[in-house]
C-alpha positions in Angstrom: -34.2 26.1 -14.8 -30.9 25.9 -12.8 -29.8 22.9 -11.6 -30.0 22.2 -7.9 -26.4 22.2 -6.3 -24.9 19.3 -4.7 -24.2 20.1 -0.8 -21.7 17.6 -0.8 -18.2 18.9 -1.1 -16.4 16.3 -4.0 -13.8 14.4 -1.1 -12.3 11.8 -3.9 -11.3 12.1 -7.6 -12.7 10.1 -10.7 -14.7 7.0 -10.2 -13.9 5.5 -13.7 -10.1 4.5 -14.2 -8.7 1.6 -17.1 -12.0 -0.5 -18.6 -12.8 -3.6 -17.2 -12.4 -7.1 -17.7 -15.0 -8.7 -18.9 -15.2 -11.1 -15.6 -15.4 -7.8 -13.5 -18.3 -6.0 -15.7 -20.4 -9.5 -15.2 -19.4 -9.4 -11.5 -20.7 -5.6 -11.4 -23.9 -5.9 -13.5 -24.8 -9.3 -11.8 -23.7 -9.0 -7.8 -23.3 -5.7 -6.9 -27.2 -4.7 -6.1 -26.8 -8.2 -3.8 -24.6 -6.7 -1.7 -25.7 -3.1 -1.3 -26.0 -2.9 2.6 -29.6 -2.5 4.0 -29.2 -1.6 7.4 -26.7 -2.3 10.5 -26.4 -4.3 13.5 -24.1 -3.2 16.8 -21.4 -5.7 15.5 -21.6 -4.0 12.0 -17.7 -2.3 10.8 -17.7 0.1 8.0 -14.4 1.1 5.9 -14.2 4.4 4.4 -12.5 4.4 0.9 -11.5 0.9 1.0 -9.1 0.8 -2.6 -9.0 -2.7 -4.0 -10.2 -4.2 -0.7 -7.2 -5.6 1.2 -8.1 -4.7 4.5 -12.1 -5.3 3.5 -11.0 -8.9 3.0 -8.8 -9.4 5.7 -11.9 -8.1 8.2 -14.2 -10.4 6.7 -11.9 -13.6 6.9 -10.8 -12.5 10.6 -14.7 -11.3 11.7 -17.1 -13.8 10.2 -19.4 -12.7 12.8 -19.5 -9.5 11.9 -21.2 -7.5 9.2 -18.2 -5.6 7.0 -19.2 -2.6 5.1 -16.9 -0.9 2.2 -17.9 2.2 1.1 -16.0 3.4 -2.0 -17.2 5.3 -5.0 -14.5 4.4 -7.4 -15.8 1.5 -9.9 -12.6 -0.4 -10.6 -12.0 -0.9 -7.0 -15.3 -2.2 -6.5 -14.4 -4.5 -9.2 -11.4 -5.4 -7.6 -12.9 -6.3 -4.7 -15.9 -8.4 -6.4 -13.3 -10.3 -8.4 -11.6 -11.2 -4.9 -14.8 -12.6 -3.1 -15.7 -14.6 -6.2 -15.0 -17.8 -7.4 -12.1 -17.9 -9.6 -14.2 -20.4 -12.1 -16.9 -18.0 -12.7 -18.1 -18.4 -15.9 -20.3 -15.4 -17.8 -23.1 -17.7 -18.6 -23.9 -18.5 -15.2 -27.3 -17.4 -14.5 -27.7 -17.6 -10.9 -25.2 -15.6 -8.1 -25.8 -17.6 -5.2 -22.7 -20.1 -4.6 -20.2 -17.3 -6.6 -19.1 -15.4 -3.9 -16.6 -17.6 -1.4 -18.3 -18.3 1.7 -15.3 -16.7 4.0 -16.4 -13.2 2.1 -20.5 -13.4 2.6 -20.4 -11.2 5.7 -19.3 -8.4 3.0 -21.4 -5.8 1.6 -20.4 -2.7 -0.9 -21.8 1.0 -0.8 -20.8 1.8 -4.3 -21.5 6.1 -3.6 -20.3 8.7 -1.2 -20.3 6.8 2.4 -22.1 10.5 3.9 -25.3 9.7 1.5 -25.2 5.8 3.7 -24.7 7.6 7.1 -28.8 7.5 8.0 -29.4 8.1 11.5 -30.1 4.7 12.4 -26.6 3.1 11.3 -24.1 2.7 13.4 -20.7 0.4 14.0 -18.9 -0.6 16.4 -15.6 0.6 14.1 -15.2 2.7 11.4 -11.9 2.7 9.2 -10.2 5.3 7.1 -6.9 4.1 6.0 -4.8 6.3 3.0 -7.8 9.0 2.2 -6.9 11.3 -0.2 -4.4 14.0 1.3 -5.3 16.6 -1.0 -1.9 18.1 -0.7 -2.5 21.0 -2.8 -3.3 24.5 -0.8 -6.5 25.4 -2.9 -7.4 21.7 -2.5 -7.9 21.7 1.4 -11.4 22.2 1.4 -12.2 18.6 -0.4 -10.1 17.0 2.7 -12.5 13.8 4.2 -11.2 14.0 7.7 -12.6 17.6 8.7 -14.0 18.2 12.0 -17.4 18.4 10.8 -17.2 15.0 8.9 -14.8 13.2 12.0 -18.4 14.5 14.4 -21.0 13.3 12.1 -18.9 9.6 12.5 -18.6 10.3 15.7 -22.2 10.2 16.1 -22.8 7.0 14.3 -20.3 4.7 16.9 -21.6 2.5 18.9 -20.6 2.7 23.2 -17.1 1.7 23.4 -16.5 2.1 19.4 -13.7 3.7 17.9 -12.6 5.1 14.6 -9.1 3.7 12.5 -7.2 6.2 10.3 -4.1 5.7 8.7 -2.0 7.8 6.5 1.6 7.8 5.1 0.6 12.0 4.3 2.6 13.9 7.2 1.5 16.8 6.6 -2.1 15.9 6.5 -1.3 13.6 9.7 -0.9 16.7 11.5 -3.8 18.5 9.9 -6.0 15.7 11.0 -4.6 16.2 14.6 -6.1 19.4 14.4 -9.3 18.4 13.3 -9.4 16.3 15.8 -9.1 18.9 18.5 -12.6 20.4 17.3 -14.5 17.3 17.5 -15.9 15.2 20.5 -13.9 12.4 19.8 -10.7 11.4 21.8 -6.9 9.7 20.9 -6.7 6.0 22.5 -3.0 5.6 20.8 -0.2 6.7 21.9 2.3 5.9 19.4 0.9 7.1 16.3 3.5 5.0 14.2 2.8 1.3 15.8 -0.3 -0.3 13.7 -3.0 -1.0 16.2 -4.0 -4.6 14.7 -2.8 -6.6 11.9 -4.1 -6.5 8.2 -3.2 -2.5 8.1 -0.6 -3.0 5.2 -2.7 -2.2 2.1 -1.0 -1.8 -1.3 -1.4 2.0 -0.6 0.5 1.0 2.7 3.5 -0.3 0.5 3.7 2.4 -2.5 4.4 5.0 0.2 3.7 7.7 -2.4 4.9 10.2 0.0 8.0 9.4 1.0 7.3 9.5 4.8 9.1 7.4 7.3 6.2 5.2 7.7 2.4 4.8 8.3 1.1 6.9 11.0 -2.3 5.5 12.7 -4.9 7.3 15.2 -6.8 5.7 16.9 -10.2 7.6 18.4 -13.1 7.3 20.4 -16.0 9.5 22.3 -15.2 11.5 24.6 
C-alpha cells in the first residue's frame, strides 16, 4: 500500500545535529513532555524557529506574565534551550523535575514539531516572532521558504486585536521576497525603518554570525489590516 503523502512542504533542514550531552538527553527524556504547550491565553507569544533560545529567554525573563511559546523542530536546540532554563546542579539521578527549571524560565513551554501542526484554531497570541528563518537561497529551493503568503495569512489569522507579527533576517534578498509576500496577505507594515530593531533582545547568535554578509539585520514589523 502507498504511503500517505505529507501536505506539509519540508520549511527547515535536519532535526538531528552533533550527539548530546548526557545532561541534555536527561533534560530531553525527563522535561520535555512537561512543557509541551496545551493551549493559549490572549497574553500567550509564540517564536517560530527559535535556535538555541536567546530571544525565548530573554521574553520569558522580560514577560513573566506572559505565556512564551518556542516552536522549533531541531533537537539540539531544544536541548540548548532546556539546558538554559535548568539548574546548572542538575544531577542525572534526580528523580523528580519540579524545582529543575529556574523559576524566571517557568512561563516557557516547547513545541518540539512543525509550529503549522500547533496552529489549531483556537490558539492565538498576542505576538508571533520569526527571527533568521531559513532563506533558502537556492532557486529550486524557493518553494520550502516559511514566510509565503499563504503561511504569513494562516498567522495572520491566529493574532489576537492589536497583535502583530516580528521577522528578522540578515538574507537581503529573501528580505525583499518576503516584502512581496507580504503584499498578498491581509496583514500590514507598522515599521518604517526596516533596519532599526523594534525592541531589545533581537541580537541572537544568528544575529552576530551574519552568515550573509548584509549590512545589518533588517526587521518587519506587521499587523491586520
Amino acid at each position: 500500500m502507498e504511503k500517505a503523502k505529507n501536505s506539509l512542504i519540508r520549511t527547515f533542514g535536519r532535526v538531528h545535529g552533533k550527539k548530546l550531552s548526557a545532561r541534555q538527553q536527561w533534560l530531553v527524556s525527563n522535561l520535555l513532555s512537561g512543557l509541551l504547550p496545551t493551549d493559549t491565553s490572549d497574553n500567550a507569544i509564540l517564536e517560530i524557529g527559535f535556535g538555541a533560545g536567546e530571544h525565548i529567554l530573554h521574553l520569558a525573563e522580560n514577560s513573566a506574565a506572559l505565556q512564551i511559546i518556542g516552536a522549533e523542530p531541531f533537537i539540539n536546540g531544544i536541548a540548548s534551550l532546556l539546558s538554559a532554563m535548568t539548574q546548572q546542579s542538575l544531577e542525572l539521578k534526580v528523580e523528580s523535575s519540579g524545582n529543575i527549571i529556574k523559576p524566571e524560565y517557568r512561563n516557557i513551554r516547547i513545541w518540539p514539531d512543525d509550529v503549522r501542526k500547533f496552529l489549531t484554531p483556537n490558539v492565538t497570541f498576542s505576538k508571533i516572532y520569526i527571527l533568521h528563518p531559513d532563506p533558502w537561497p537556492k532557486a529550486r529551493h524557493e518553494k520550502r521558504r516559511l514566510l509565503s503568503a499563504e503561511f504569513l495569512n494562516q498567522l495572520a489569522g491566529h493574532l489576537t486585536p492589536g497583535g502583530q507579527i516580528v521577522i528578522g533576517t540578515d538574507h537581503t534578498d529573501y528580505f525583499n521576497w518576503v516584502l512581496e509576500q507580504v503584499a498578498k496577505t491581509n496583514l500590514k507594515i507598522l515599521n518604517r525603518d526596516f533596519f532599526i530593531p523594534p525592541e531589545s533582545g533581537l541580537d541572537t547568535r544568528y544575529h552576530a554570525k551574519n552568515k550573509f554578509g548584509s549590512e545589518r539585520p533588517m526587521y518587519l514589523v506587521l499587523g491586520s489590516k
